[in-house]
C-alpha positions in Angstrom: 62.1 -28.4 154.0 63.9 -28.1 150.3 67.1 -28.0 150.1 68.9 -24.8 149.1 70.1 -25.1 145.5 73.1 -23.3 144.5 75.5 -22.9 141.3 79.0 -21.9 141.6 81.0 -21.0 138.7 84.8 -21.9 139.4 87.7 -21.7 137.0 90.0 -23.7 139.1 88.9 -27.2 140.9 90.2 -28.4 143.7 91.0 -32.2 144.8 87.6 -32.6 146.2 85.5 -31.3 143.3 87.2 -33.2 140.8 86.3 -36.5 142.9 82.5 -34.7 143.4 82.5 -34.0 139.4 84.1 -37.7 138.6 81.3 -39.6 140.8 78.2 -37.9 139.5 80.1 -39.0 135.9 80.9 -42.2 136.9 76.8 -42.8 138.2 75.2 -40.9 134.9 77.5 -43.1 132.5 76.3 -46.4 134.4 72.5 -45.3 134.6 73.0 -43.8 130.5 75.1 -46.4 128.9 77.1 -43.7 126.9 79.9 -40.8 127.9 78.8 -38.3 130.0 81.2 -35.6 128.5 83.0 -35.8 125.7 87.1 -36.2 125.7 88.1 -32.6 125.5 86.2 -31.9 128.5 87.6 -35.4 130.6 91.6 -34.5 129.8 90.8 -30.8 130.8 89.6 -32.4 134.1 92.3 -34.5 134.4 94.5 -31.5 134.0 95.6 -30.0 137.9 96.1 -26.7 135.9 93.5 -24.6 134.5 92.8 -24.9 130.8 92.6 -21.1 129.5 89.3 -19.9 128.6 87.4 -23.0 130.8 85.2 -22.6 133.4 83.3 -25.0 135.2 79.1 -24.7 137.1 78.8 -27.1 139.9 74.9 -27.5 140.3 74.5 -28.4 144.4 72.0 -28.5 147.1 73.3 -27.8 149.9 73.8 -24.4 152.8 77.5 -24.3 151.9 79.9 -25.3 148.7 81.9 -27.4 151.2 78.7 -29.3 152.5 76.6 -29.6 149.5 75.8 -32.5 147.6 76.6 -32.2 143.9 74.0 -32.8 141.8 74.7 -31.2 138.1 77.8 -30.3 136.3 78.6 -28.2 132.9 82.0 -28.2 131.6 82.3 -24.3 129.4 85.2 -23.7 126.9 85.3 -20.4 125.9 88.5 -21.1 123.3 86.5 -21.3 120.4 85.8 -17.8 120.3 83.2 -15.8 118.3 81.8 -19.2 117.1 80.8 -19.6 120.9 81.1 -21.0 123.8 81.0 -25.2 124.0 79.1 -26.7 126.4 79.1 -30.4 128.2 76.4 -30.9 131.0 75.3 -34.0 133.2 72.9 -34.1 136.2 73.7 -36.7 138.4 71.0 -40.0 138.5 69.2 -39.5 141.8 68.9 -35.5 141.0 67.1 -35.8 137.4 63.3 -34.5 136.3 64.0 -31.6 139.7 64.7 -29.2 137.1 68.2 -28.7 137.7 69.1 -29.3 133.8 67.2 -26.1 132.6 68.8 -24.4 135.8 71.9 -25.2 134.2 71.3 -24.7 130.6 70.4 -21.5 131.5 72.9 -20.3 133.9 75.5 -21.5 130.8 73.6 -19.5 128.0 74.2 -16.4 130.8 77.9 -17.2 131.0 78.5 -17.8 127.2 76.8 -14.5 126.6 77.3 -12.4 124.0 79.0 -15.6 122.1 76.4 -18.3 121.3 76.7 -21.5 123.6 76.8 -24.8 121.8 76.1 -27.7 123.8 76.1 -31.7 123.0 73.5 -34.4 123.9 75.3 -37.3 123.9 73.1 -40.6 122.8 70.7 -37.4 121.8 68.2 -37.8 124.2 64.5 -36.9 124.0 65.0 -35.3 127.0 67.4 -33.2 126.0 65.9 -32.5 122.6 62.9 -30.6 124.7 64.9 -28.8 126.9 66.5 -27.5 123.9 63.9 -26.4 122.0 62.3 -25.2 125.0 65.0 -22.8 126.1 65.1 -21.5 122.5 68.4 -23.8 120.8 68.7 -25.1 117.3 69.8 -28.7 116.5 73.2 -27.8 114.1 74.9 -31.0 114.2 74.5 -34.5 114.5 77.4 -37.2 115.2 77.1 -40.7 114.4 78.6 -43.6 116.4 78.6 -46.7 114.5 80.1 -50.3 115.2 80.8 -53.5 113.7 81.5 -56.7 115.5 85.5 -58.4 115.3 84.4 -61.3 116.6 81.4 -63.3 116.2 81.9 -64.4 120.0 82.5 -68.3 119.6 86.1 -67.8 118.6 87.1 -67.3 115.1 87.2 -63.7 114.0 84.7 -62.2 111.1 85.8 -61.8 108.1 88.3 -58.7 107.2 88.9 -58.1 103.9 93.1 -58.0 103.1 95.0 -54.8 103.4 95.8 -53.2 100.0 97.9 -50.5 100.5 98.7 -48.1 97.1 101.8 -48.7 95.2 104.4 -47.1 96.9 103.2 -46.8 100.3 104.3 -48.6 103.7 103.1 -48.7 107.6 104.7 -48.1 110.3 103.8 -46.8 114.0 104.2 -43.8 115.5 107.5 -42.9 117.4 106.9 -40.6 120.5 109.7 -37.9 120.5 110.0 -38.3 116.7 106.8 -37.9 115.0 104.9 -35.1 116.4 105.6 -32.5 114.4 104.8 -34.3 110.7 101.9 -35.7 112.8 100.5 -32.1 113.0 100.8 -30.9 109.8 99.2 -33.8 107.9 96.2 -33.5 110.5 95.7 -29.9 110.1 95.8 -31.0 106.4 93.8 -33.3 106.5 91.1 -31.9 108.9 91.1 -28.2 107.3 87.7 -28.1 107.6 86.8 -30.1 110.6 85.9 -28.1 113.7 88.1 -29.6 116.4 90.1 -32.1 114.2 91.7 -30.0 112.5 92.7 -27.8 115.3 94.3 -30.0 117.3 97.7 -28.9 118.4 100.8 -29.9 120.2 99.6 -29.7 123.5 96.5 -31.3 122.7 98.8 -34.5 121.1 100.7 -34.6 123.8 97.9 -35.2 126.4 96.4 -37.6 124.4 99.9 -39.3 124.2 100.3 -39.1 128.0 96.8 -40.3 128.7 96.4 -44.2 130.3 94.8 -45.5 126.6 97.6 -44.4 124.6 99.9 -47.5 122.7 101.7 -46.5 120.0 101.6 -50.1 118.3 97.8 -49.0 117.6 98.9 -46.0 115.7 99.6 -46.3 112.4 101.5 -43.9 110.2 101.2 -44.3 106.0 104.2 -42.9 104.2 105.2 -42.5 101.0 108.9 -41.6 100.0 109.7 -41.2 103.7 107.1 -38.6 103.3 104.1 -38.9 106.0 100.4 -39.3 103.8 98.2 -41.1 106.1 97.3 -42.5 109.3 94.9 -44.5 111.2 94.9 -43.9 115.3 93.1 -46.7 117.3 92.1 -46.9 120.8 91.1 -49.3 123.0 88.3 -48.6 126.0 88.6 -50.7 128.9 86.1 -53.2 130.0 85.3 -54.4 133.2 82.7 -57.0 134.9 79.6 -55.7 132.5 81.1 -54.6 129.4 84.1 -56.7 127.2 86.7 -54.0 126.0 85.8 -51.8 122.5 88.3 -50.8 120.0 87.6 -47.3 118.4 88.5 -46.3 115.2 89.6 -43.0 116.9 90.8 -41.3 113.6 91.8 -41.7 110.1 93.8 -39.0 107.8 94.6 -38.8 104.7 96.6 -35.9 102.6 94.0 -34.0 100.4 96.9 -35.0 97.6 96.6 -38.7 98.2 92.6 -38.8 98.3 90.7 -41.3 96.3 93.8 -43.5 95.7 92.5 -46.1 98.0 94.2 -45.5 101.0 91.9 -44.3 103.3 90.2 -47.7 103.2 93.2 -49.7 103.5 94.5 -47.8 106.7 91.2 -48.2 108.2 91.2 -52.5 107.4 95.0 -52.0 109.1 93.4 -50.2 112.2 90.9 -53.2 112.5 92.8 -55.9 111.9 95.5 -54.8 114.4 92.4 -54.5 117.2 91.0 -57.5 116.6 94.4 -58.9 116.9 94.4 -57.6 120.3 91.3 -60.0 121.0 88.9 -57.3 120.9 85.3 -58.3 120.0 83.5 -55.0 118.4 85.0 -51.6 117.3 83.1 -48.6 117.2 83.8 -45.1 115.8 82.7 -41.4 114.9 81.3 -40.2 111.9 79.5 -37.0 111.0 76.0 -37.8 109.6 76.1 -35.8 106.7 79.5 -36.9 105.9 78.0 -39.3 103.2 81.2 -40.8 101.3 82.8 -41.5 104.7 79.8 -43.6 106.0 79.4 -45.1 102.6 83.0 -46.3 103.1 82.0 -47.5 107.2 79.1 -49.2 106.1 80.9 -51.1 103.3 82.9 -52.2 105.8 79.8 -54.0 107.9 79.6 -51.0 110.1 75.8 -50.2 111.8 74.5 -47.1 113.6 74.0 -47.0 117.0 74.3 -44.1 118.4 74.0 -40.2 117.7 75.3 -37.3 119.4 73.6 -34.6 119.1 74.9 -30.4 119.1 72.2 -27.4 120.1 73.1 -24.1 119.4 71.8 -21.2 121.4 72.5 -17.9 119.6 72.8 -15.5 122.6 72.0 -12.3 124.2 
């Protein structure tokens, strides 16, 4: 007999679909080697509140919600308004190639409508990339992830080259309770243009702050005449008995007034030389792919590809 396949749209989890939704991402990270959703969707998990605007399609098989097993999941944020609806989704492992990814897919397109739904494929799978065209999306944007080893794994580090900083121009790390508000405006500065960057706000900084990675020695803060110009925020993900630790180059700003002077590089050297004075052995980060100067700059740096993520847009009905 098949099993009866439901999806429930819920705006507000409880205890045991949060652990249902953070096993099937636990089991699809293992089997895929890469994130299963990307950060914005995790801390809005994390969150017991409801995020405004998010909604969340638990894919099960099952006679009941309270009896079925989960078997897909696709986080929606509606706050992006008329640019549409983003989209995370993940089928669990032992539920792939039944179809329930174009179930899914569909039933988000439905629940974005009118608004277009914008959804990532993260390590852009070919799977992914036929489902896509399939159901009628169109590849919009494609996100690098490149790395570059610290540590050539027999002990001495590889080469760095020496932090040059412009005249006039010192570190120093952030202070919580102090630095939030400069913080802000130089990122919304900075990332005018950038789609979620640059819209990051207080709330945002503050669960980001609050989350388990969050050490302040690892982020750096550039100023000039007291004034704040730059910064380079590192973080470090875990390892455990298969994987070493990573250090990520999670962001680096500079004010559009300070641009071309040099410091960009230099706070990104100061980033990696304070993780691979932590004893981490690689670092990767995120770049856009058509964000040539920027992966110019990485790759000068000994950074590689070595992974792409990959965003589909669907327009809507």
């Amino acid at each position: 007999m098949t099993p009866t396949r439901r999806v429930d749209l819920v705006s507000r989890l409880d205890r045991r679909q949060r652990d249902a939704i953070a096993t099937l991402i636990e089991a699809a990270t293992a089997v895929d080697g890469t994130a299963a959703l990307n950060e914005q969707a995790l801390l809005t998990l994390g969150r017991a509140v409801p995020e405004p605007g998010t909604l969340h399609l638990l894919g099960s098989e099952g006679e009941s919600a309270e009896a079925a097993a989960l078997a897909g999941y696709v986080h929606l944020d509606r706050s992006g308004g008329q640019a549409g609806t983003a989209a995370e989704c993940v089928v669990h492992p032992a539920h792939r190639r039944a179809g329930w990814g174009e179930l899914l897919v569909r039933r988000a397109v439905v629940e974005a409508a009118p608004r277009p739904l914008l959804l990532w494929s993260h390590g852009d799978h070919p799977a992914a990339a036929r489902l896509a065209e399939r159901l009628g999306f169109v590849r919009v944007r494609d996100l690098c992830q490149l790395r570059r080893r610290l540590r050539n794994g027999h002990g001495p580090a590889d080469q760095l080259p020496t932090v040059k900083l412009p005249v006039g121009v010192v570190l120093r790390t952030f202070v919580v309770g102090q630095d939030e508000s400069a913080w802000l405006a130089l990122n919304g500065r900075a990332f005018a243009s950038h789609p979620e960057q640059g819209s990051l706000g207080a709330a945002d900084l503050a669960r980001r702050v609050e989350s388990a990675w969050f050490d302040p020695a690892g982020f750096l803060l550039a100023e000039r005449a007291g004034r704040l110009v730059g910064f380079h925020w590192t973080k470090v993900h875990p390892g455990d008995d298969s994987h070493p630790a990573v250090g990520e180059v999670y962001v680096v700003g500079v004010d559009p007034d300070e641009r071309g002077g040099g410091l960009g590089r230099a706070l990104t050297l100061a980033g990696l030389h304070h993780l691979r004075d932590r004893g981490l052995g690689e670092v990767l980060l995120y770049v856009e792919a058509d964000n040539a100067p920027a992966r110019r700059v990485y790759a000068g740096l000994g950074f590689r590809h070595a992974a792409t993520d990959t965003r589909y847009r669907h327009p809507g009905h």
